[in-house]
C-alpha positions as CSV (number, residue, x, y, z in Angstrom):
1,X,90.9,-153.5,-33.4
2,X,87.4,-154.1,-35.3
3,X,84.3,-153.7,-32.4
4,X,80.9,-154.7,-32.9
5,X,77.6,-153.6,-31.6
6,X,77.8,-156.2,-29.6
7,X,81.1,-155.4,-27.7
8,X,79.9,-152.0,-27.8
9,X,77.4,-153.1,-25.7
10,X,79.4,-154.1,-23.2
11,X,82.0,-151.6,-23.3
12,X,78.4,-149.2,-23.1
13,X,77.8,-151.4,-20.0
14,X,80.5,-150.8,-18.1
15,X,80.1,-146.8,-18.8
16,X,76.6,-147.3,-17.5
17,X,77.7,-149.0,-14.2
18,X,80.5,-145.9,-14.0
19,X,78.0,-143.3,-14.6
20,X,75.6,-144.7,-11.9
21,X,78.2,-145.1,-9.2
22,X,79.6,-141.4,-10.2
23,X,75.1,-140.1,-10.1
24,X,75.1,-142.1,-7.0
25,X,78.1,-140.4,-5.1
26,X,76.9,-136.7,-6.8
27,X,73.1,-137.3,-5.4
28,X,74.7,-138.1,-1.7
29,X,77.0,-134.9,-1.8
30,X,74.0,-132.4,-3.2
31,X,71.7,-130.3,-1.4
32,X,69.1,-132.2,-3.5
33,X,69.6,-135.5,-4.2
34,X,66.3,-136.6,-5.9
35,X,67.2,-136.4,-9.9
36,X,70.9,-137.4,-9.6
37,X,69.8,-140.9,-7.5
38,X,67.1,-140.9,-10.4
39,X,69.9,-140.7,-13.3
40,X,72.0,-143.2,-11.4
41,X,69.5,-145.7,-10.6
42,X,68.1,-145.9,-14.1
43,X,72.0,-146.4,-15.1
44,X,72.7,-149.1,-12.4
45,X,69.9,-151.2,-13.2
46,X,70.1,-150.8,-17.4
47,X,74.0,-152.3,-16.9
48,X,73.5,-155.4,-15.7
49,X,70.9,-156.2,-18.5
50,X,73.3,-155.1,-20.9
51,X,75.8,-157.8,-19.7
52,X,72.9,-160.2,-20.0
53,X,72.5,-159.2,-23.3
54,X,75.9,-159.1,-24.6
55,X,75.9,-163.1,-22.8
56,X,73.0,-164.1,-24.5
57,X,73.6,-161.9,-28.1
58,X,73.6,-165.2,-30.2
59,X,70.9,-167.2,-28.7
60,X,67.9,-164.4,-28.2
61,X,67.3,-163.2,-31.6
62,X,66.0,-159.4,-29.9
63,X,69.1,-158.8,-28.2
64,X,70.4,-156.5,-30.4
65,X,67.4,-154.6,-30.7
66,X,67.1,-154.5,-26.9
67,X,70.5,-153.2,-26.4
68,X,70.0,-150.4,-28.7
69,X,66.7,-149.1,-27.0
70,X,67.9,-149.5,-23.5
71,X,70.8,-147.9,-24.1
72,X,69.3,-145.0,-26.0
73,X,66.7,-144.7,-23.7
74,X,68.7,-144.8,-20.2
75,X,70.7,-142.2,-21.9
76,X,67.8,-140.2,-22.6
77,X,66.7,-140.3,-19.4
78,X,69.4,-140.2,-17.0
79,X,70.8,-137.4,-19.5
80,X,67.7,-135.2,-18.8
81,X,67.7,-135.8,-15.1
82,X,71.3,-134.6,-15.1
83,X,71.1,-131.8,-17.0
84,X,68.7,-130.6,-14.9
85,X,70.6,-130.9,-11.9
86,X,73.3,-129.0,-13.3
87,X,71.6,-126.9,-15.9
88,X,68.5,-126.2,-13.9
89,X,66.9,-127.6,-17.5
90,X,66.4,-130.6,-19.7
91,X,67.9,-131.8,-22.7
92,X,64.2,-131.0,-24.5
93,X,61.1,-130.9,-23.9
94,X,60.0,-134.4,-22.8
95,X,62.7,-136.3,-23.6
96,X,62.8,-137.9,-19.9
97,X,59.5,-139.8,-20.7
98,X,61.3,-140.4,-24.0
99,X,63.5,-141.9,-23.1
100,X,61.7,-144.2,-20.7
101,X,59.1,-145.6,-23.3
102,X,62.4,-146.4,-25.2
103,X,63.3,-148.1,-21.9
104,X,60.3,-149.7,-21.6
105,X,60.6,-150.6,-25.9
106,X,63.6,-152.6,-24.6
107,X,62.3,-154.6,-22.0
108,X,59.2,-155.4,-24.0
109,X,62.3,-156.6,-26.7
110,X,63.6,-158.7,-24.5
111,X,60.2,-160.1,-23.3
112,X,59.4,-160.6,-27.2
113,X,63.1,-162.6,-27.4
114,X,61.1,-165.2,-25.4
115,X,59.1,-166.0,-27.4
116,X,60.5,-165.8,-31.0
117,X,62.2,-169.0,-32.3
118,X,66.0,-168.6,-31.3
119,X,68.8,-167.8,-33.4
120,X,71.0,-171.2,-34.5
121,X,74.4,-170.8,-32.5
């Protein structure tokens, strides 16, 4: 079985979505639930896009590109949130706002996507 990026992206979705729902229940059974609803919202809402993406992979030329930084960036910064509910620490030093200027890299990809002439299906 041969996968590309771009089922990787959806297999990377549905992980997402898991993870969120998993962050979600954690942050309602904590004493503090303020960095694991963080992780799991960021995850939650980074999914669905991904699907989008994966939908629209051969009609927006950016798609790739804007799979690859929302993925790395969510996982930057639901990472660091979790590891510092557990670890009482963050992966490094900044890599929350890292990771959400990668975020933000991908939604301004997705922006550009409407813009640039589309790919021919």
């Amino acid at each position: 079985m041969s996968f590309s990026f771009r089922s990787t992206s959806l297999l990377i979705a549905g992980l997402m979505g898991l993870t969120g729902i998993v962050a979600a229940a954690a942050a309602s059974h904590g004493s503090d639930p303020r960095l694991m609803a963080g992780a799991s919202a960021m995850c939650l809402a980074h999914a669905p896009a991904l699907i989008a993406l994966y939908s629209a992979w051969r009609s927006v030329r950016t798609a790739p590109l804007a799979a690859l930084l929302m993925i790395a960036g969510t996982a930057l910064f639901a990472g660091d949130l979790v590891m510092r509910h557990f670890a009482g620490h963050g992966l490094f030093p900044m890599s929350a706002p890292t990771g959400g200027v990668i975020m933000m890299s991908g939604w301004l990809a997705v922006a550009l996507g409407a813009v640039l002439p589309r790919n021919e299906a």
